[in-house]
N, C-alpha and C positions, 0 to 999 in steps of 0.2 A: 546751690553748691558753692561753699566758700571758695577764692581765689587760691591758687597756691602759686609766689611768687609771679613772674608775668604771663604762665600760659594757665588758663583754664578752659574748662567746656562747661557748657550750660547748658543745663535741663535740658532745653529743646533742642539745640544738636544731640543730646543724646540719645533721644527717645526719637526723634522725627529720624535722626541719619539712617538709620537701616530700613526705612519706609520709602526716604527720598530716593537713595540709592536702589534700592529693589525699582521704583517707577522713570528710573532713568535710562538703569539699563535693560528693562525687558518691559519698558512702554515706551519711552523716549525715542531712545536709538534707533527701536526700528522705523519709527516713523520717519525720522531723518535718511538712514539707508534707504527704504523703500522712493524719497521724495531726490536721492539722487541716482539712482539705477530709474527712474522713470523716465529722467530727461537724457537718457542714453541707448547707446544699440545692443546693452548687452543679450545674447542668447545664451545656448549649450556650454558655449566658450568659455564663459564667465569672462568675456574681455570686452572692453567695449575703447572705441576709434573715436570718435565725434559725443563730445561733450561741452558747455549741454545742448541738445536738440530736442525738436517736440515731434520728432519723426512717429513715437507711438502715437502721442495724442493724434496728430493728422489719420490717424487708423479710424478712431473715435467719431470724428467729426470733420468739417469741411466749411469755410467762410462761403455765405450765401449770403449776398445784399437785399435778397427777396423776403431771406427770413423772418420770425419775427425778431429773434435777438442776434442777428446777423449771422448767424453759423446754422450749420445742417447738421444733425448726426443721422451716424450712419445705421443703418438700420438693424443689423445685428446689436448694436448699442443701445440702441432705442427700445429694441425687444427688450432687451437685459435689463435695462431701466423700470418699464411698464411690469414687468414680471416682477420685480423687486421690490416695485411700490404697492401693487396686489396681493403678494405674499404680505408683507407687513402689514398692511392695512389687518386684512382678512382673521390672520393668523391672531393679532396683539388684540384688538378687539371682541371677536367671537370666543374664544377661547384662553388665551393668556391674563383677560382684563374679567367679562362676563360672565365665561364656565367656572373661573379658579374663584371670584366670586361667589356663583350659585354652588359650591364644593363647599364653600367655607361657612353659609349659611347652611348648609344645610348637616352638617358634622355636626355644626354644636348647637342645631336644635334638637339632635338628639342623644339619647344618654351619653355622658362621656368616654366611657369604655366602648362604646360600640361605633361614636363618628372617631375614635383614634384608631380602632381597627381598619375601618376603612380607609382613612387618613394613609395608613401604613400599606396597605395592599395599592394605592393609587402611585404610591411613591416609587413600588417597585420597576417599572419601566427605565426612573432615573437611574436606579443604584446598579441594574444590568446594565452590561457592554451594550454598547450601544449599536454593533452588529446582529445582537442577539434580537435589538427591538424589533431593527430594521428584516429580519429572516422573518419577524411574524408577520409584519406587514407586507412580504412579499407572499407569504400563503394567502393573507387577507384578500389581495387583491389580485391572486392569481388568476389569468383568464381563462381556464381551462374549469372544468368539474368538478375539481378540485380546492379549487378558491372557495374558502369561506363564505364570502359574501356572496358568492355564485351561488353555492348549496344557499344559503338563506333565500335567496329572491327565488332559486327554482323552485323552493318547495312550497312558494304563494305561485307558482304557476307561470315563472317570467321567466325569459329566455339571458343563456349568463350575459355576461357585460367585459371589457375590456376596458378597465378603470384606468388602468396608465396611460392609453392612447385616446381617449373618450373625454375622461377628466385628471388631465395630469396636476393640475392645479386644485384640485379637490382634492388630489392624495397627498400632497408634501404639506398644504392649510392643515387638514387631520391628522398628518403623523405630528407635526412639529409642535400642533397645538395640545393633541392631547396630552404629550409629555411634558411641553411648556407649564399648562396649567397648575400643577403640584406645588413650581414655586411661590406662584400668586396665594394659590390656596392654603399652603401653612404660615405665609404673611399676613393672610386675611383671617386665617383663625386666630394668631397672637392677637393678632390688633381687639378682634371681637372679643378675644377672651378678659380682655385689658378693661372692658368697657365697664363701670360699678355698676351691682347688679339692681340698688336703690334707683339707678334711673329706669330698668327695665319694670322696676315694681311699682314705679311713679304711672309711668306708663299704662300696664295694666289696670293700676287702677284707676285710671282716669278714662278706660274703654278702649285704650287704642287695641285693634287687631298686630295680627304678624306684621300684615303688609307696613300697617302706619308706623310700626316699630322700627322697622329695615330702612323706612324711610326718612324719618325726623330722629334716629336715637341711632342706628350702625352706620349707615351713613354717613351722616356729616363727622363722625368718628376715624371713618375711615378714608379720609381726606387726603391726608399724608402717604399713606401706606398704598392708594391707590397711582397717588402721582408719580410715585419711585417706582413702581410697577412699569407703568408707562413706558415711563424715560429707558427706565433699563432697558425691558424686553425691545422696546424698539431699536434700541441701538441693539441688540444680542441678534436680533432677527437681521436686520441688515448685514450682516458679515459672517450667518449663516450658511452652511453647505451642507454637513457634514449628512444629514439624515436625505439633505436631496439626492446623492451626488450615490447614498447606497441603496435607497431605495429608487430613483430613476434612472440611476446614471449619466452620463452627459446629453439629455435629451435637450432638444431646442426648444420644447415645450415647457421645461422647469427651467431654463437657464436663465437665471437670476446672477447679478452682476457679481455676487460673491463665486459663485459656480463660474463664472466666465473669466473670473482673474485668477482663479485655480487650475481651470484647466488651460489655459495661456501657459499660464508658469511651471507648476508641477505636477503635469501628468502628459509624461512623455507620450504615452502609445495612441494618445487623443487627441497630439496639436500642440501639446505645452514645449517647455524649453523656451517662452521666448519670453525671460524673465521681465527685461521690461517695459513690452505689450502687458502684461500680467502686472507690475508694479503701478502703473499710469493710468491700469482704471481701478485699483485698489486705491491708489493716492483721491480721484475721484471719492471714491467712495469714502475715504475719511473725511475729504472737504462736506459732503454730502452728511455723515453722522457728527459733525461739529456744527452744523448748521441748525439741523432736526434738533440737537441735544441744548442749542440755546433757547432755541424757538420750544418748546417744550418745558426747557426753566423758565422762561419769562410768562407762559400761559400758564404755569401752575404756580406759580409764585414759589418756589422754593428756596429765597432765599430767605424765606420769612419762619420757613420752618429752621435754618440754620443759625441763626440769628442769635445774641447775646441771652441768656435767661435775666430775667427781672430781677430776680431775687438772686442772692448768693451766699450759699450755704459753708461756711469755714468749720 
């Protein structure tokens, strides 16, 4: 853009400013709010006396010189922690990484119109409210004769089950993942559909089966597409609630750190209000997904996918 007299704007202020600004004030800011309401007493009040203290954190945890890294956490925290790293684990690998994988081989090994049908009917859970998912899965798993899965196992002769209380952590892994998986799987069909079909024909002809195809030709194709997968959902699952919090409620059994700084903060009739106790292990929890999210670029190397093109095309 030519000068006009001494003020002008360039290209990248103008095309970046409304990007910058959109990630300033509804990414930034909060992070800064949330990281000074933590070191405070604020509750109901919205007022807070003693700033800054680490009166929440001291909730959190405790200095032990017996420990190994000198402090104790407190065991309600400890739970929230161990449950948080199980759900992600579980959830991002079984389902968000492998199933939305085996979805997206398997759509376009078969005719096209009929893995986009399917394609379309898997997607449906996302595009519903998402109370509407959580109502089926509370029939699925209802404990009474009327649960789904209840009628399925009685009618092989088994007596019902009480899946919330039995296996709470197997329901919120299946609900989250099955509807997680959709992303992965329309990611993973671009990518495969990206791939030239001259290598699939090389292939053939040279013997390879399915297997050897998926292995030495989609694969290593899908490098990239798998590592963004990763990174995302893991950071997407860590700050997760929303599908625990309606299908269990504030059970102690699913209560995962994101569920534990939500009901601290906002959900009055269950302990919240005490905004921030609720900010201090949220703030946690971001130091926690900036850590995973570098440790995650540095193991996938992505900065090699971001990197300058070789060539440049004017």
């Amino acid at each position: 853009m030519p000068k006009q007299g001494r003020y002008w704007i360039s290209d990248t202020t103008l095309f970046l400013g409304p990007a910058i600004l959109l990630l300033a004030v509804f990414f930034v800011a909060p992070i800064f709010v949330n990281i000074v309401v933590a070191f405070t007493d604020m509750s109901q009040s919205v007022r807070f006396e003693d700033f800054p203290t680490t009166r929440q954190f001291n909730k959190l945890g405790k200095v032990n010189e017996e420990a190994l890294l000198g402090f104790e956490l407190r065991g309600s925290f400890y739970r929230a922690l161990a449950l948080t790293g199980t759900f992600v684990f579980f959830t991002l690998f079984i389902f968000n990484l492998s199933f939305a994988l085996i979805l997206a081989l398997t759509t376009t090994a078969v005719p096209e119109r009929m893995g986009a049908i399917f394609r379309a009917i898997w997607l449906l859970p996302r595009m519903s409210p998402s109370i509407v998912y959580a109502l089926l899965w509370l029939w699925v798993i209802d404990s009474s004769e009327r649960g789904l899965f209840n009628q399925v196992i009685m009618a092989f002769g088994m007596e019902a089950m009480n899946l919330r209380l039995n296996h709470p952590m197997a329901v919120i892994v299946i609900a989250n993942g099955l509807i997680g998986a959709s992303l992965g799987m329309i990611i993973f069909t671009s990518a495969i559909r990206s791939i030239p079909d001259h290598l699939f024909y090389a292939a053939r002809a040279d013997g390879a089966g399915s297997l050897a195809i998926v292995r030495h030709v989609i694969l290593p194709a899908l490098r990239w597409p798998i590592s963004y997968i990763t990174i995302y959902q893991a950071l997407a699952l860590l700050v997760s609630f929303e599908y625990i919090f309606l299908i269990m409620g504030p059970s102690r059994s699913t209560m995962t750190m994101a569920m534990l700084s939500y009901t601290k903060s906002l959900a009055p009739e269950i302990g919240g209000g005490q905004y921030a106790y609720g900010a201090a292990i949220a703030l946690i929890l971001i130091v926690i997904g900036i850590i995973v999210a570098l440790v995650m670029w540095r193991l996938a190397n992505m900065k090699a996918l971001l990197q300058q093109p070789r060539i440049e095309v004017r």
